[in-house]
FIZA-628780 format. One line per 10 residues: number of its first residue (from 1); their letters; for each residue z, y, x of C-alpha. Coordinates in nm, 4 decimals, decimal comma, m for minus. Layout:
<atoms>
NUM = a = Z Y X | ...
</atoms>
This chain:
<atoms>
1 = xxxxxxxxxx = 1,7590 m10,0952 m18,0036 | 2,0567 m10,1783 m18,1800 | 2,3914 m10,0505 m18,0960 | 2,7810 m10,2069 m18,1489 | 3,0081 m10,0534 m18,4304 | 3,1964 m9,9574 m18,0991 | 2,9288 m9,7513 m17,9408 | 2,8088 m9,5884 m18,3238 | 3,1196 m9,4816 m18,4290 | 3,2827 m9,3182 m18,0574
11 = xxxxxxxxxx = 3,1909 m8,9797 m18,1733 | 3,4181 m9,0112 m18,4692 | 3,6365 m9,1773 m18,3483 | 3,6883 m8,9264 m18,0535 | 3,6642 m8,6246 m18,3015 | 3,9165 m8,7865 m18,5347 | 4,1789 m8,8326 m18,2486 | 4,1368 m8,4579 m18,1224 | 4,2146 m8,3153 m18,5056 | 4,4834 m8,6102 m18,5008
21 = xxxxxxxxxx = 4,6344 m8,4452 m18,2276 | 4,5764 m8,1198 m18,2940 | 4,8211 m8,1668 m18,6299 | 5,0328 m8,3300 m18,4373 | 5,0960 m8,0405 m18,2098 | 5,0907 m7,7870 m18,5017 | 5,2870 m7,9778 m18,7976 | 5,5295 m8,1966 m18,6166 | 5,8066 m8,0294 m18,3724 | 5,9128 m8,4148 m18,2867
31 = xxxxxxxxxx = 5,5687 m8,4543 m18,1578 | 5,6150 m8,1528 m18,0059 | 5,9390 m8,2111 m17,8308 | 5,8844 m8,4904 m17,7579 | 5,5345 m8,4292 m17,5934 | 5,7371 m8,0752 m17,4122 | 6,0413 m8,2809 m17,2528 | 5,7303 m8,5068 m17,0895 | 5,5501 m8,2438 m16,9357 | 5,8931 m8,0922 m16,8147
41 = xxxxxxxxxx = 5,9913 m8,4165 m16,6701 | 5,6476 m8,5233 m16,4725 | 5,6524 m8,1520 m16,3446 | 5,9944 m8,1768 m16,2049 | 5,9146 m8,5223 m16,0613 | 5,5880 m8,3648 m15,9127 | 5,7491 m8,1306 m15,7726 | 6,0016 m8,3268 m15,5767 | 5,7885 m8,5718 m15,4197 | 5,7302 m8,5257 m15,0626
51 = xxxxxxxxxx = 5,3088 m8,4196 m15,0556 | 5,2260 m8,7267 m14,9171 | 5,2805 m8,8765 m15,2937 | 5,1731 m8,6680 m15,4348 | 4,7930 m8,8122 m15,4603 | 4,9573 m9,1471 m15,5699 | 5,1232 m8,9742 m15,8945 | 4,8222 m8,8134 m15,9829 | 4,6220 m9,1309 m15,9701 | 4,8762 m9,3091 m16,1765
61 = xxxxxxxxxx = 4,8510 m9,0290 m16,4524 | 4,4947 m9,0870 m16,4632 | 4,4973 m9,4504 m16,4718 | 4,7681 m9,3691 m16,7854 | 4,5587 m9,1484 m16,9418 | 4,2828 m9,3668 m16,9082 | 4,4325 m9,6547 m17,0619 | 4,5931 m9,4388 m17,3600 | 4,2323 m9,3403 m17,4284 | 4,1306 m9,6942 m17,4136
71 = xxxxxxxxxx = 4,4084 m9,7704 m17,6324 | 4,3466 m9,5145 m17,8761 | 3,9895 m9,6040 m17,9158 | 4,0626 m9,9723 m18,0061 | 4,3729 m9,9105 m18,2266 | 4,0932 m9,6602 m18,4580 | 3,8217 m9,8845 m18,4286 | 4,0284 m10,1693 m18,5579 | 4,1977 m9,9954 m18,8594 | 3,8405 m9,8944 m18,9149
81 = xxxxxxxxxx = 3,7438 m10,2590 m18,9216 | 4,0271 m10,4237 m19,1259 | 3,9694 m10,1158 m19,3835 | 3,6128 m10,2070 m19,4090 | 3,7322 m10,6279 m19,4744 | 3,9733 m10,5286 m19,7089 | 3,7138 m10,3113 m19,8844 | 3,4877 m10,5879 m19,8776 | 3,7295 m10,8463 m20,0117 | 3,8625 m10,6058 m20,2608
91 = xxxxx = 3,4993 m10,5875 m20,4257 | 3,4381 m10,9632 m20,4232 | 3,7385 m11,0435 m20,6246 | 3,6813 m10,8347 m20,8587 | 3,3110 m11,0122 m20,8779
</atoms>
């Protein structure tokens, strides 16, 4: 059975973004006030939307986080590629 560089490499990949972000949160205060002034604004608009759209909202920040993840994923994957072509290119000029 052979498997995609894609499918091999998600656990890194996935453990590599959770550290990212976990420096992020802990080294960077514009990450972090950034990522604060967010959460304070999608709570204030939560909570003034009449319960009726309130299902909507949450949907839409799931389809968000979804495609962030998605995103995220491809964005790694491809530095991960053009590293490795640029690795490989590297060695064969100095061939």
């Amino acid at each position: 059975m052979t498997y995609s560089l894609e499918v091999l490499l998600d656990p890194l990949i996935r453990n590599r973004l959770e550290t990212l972000y976990g420096e992020l949160k802990t080294n960077h205060s514009d990450f972090n006030q950034v990522f604060n002034e967010s959460e304070h604004y999608i709570k204030t608009i939560r909570e003034s939307l009449p319960d009726n759209l309130k299902q909507p909202l949450f949907l839409y920040e799931d389809a968000q986080f979804t495609l962030q993840a998605i995103l995220e994923i491809k964005i790694y994957l491809q530095g991960f590629k053009d590293a490795l072509h640029l690795f490989n290119e590297l060695r064969i000029t100095k061939l």
